[in-house]
N, C-alpha and C positions, 0 to 999 in steps of 0.2 A: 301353495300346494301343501298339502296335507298326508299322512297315510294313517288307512284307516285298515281294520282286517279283511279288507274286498280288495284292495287297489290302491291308488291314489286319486286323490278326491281334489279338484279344479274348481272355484266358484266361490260366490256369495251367498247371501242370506236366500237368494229366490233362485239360483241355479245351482246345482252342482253334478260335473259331470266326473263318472269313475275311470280312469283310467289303468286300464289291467285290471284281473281279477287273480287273489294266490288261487281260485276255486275254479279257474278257466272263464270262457266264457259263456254266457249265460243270457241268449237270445229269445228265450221263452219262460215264461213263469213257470213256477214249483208246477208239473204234471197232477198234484193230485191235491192238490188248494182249492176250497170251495169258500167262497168269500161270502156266501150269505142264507142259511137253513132256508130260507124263500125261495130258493133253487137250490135241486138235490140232482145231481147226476151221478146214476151210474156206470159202473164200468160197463163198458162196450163189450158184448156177446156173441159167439163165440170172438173169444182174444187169447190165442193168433187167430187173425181171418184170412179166408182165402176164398173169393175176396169178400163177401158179405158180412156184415154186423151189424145191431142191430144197439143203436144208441137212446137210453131210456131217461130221463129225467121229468123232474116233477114240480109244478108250480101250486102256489100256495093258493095263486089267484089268477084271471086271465090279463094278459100283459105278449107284447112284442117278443117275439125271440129271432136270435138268428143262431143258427148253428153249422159250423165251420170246421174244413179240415187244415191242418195246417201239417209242413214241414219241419223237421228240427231245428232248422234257421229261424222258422217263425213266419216264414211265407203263407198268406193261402192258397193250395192249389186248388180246396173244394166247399164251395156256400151248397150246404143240404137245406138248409132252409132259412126262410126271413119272411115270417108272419104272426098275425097274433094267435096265439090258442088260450086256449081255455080254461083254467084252472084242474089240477088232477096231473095223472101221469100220460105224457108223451111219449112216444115210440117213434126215433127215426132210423131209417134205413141207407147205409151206406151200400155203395156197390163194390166199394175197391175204385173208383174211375175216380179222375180230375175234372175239375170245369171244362176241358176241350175234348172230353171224350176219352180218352186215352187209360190205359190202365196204372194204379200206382204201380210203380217197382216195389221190391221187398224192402222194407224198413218200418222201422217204429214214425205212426205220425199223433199228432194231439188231436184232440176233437174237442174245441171250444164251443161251449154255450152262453151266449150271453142277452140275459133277458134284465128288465127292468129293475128285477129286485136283486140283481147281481150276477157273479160271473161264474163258472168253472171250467174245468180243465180236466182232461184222460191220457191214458196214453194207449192207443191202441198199435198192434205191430201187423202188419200185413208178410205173408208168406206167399210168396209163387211158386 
């Protein structure tokens, strides 16, 4: 066992898992990391929403996407989409509602996209 400025660090060469964090925990990626100019997302529209927004990103070329809401935990509560489009800019629309219908409660959730040529991440915050 080791300590590193995250935690304590368990493992070998092919594993290591963190134990603690001094920065808490840390169940979802950096909110606003976009891992690859091939996919460009922007901020969700209006952000706060109540409950409508309106999530834009843009692809260099046509390729698979799914796009996901998730909880702070890192849960997903909602798949907006999972098909191929076209290269140019997307527009998806949230409603505020979960996969079972149901309305989000008020809090900040992510809205991850993740297509071929990479991933990103928002944070949008819903108000009731």
């Amino acid at each position: 066992m080791a300590s590193s400025p995250r935690g304590w660090i368990i493992g070998g060469d092919n594993l290591r898992i963190v134990l603690g964090s001094w920065y808490g925990p840390s169940p979802v990626p950096d909110a606003t990391a976009v891992s690859s100019p091939a996919l460009q997302l922007a901020a969700p529209y209006p952000n706060p929403t109540n409950p409508t927004t309106e999530i834009s990103f843009r692809l260099e070329r046509d390729e698979y996407v799914i796009v996901t809401i998730h909880d702070l935990a890192g849960r997903r509560v909602r798949t907006l989409l999972s098909e191929t489009r076209s290269a140019g800019t997307q527009v998806v629309r949230w409603l505020g509602d979960l996969d079972d219908g149901s309305a989000a409660a008020s809090g900040v959730y992510l809205v991850r996209v993740v297509a071929e040529s990479g991933e990103a991440v928002q944070k949008v915050t819903v108000v009731r």
